[in-house]
Legacy VTK file of the C-alpha trace (Angstrom):
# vtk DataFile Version 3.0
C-alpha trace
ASCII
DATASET POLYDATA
POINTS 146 float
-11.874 -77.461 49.370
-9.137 -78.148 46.780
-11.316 -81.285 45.839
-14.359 -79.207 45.464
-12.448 -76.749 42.727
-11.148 -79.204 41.083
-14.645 -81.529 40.494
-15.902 -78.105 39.613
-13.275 -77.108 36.956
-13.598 -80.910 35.523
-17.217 -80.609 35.189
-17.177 -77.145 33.048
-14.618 -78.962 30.861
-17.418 -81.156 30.144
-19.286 -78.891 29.490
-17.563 -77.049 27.439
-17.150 -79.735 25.627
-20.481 -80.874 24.708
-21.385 -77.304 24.225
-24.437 -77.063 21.583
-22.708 -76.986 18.642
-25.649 -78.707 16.680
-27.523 -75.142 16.384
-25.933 -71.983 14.082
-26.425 -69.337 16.934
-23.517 -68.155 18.107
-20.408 -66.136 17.412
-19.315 -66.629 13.875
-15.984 -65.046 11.995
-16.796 -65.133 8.231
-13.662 -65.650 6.086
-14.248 -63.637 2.582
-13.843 -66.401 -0.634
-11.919 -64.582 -2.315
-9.131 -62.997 -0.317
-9.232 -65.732 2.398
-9.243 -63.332 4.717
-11.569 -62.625 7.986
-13.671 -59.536 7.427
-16.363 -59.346 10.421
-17.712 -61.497 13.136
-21.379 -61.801 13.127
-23.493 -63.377 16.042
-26.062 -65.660 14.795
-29.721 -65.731 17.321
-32.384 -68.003 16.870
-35.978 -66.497 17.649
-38.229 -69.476 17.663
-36.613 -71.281 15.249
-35.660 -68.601 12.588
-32.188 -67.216 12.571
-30.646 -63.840 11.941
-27.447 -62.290 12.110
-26.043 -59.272 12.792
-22.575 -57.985 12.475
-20.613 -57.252 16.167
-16.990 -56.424 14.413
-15.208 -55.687 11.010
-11.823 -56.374 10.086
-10.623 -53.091 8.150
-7.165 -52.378 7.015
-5.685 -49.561 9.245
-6.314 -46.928 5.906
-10.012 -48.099 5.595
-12.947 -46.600 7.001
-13.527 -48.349 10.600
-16.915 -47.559 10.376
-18.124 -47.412 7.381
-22.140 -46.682 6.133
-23.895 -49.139 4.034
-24.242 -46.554 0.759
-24.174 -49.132 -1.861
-28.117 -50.203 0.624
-31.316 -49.623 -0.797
-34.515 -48.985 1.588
-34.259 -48.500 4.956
-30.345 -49.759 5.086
-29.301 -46.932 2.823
-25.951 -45.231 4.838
-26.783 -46.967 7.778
-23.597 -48.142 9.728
-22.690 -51.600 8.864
-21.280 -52.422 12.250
-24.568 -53.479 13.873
-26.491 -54.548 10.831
-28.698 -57.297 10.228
-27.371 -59.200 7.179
-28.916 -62.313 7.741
-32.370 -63.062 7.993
-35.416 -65.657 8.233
-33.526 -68.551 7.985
-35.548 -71.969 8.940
-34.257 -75.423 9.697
-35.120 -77.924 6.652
-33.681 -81.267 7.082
-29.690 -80.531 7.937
-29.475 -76.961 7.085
-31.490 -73.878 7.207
-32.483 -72.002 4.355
-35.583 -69.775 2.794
-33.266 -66.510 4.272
-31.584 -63.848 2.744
-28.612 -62.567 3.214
-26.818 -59.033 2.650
-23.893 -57.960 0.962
-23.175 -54.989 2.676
-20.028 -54.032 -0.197
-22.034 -54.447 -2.853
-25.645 -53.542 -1.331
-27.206 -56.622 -2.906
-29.596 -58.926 -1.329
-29.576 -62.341 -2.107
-31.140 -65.741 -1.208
-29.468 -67.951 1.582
-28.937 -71.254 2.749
-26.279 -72.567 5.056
-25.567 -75.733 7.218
-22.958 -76.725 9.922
-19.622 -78.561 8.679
-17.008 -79.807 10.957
-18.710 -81.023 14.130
-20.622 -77.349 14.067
-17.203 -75.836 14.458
-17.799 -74.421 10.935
-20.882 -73.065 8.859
-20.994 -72.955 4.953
-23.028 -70.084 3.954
-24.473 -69.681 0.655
-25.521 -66.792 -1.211
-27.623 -67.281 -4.486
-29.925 -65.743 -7.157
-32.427 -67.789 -8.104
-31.110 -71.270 -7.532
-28.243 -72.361 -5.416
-25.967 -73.415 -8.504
-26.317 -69.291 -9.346
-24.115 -68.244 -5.833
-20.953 -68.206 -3.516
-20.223 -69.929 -0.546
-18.262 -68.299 2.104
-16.816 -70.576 5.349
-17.350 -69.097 9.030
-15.817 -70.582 11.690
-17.516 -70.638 15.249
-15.334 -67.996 18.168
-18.046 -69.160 20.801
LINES 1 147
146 0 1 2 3 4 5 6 7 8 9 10 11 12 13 14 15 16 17 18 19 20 21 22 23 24 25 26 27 28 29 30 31 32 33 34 35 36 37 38 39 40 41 42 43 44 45 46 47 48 49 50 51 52 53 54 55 56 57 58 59 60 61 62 63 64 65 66 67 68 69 70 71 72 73 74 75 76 77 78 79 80 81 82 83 84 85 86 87 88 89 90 91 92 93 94 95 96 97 98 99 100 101 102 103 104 105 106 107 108 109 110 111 112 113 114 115 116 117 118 119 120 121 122 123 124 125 126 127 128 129 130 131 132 133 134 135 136 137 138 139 140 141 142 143 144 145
């Protein structure tokens, strides 16, 4: 019986790791550029080969809001909780990263264009935000918590 747990353990090991870590869904922690510093964790789905994400948790100083409303929004994301919001959307794969998306800036309320690709072995993504053309933007780092 001992045996049996023990080939069993081994073999989730494997698979753990060769998990699919060629494919963006997931559970991401973005890291902001600027500060360095984590600020939410937002899981990443693929419908049919266009991804989206949507935030799960923020990181907020203990004097912050903890659950703050999207009031810099326009449309139908004006003071909508950001905990729960789509911020990225319609990404496709082209070649080794997916792109033709948009992505939301929930402090600022601005929407911008988006690429992003894996980096790392998929342990990482580099996610750009642009207007325009990709030299015009920021890239932020997420690293992969699933």
């Amino acid at each position: 019986m001992k045996f049996l747990a023990l080939i069993a353990v081994a073999a989730l090991s494997i698979a753990l790791a060769f998990a699919d870590n060629t494919s963006p869904a997931g559970l991401w922690k973005n890291i902001d550029d600027e500060t360095g510093k984590p600020k939410a964790l937002i899981r990443i789905s693929d419908n049919n080969g266009v991804l989206s994400g949507q935030i799960e948790k923020l990181f907020r100083e203990p004097n912050e809001e903890q659950n703050p409303k999207c009031d810099k929004c326009d449309g139908a994301r004006k003071d909508q909780p950001i905990l729960g919001m789509t911020i990225l959307s319609n990404l496709k794969k082209d070649g080794d990263e997916y792109a033709g998306g948009e992505i939301l800036d929930p402090s600022n309320g601005k929407v911008y264009k988006s690429k992003l690709h894996l980096t790392d072995g998929g342990k990482k993504l580099s996610v750009r935000g642009y207007i325009g053309v990709p030299m015009l933007g920021r890239t932020q780092t997420w690293v992969r918590q699933e």
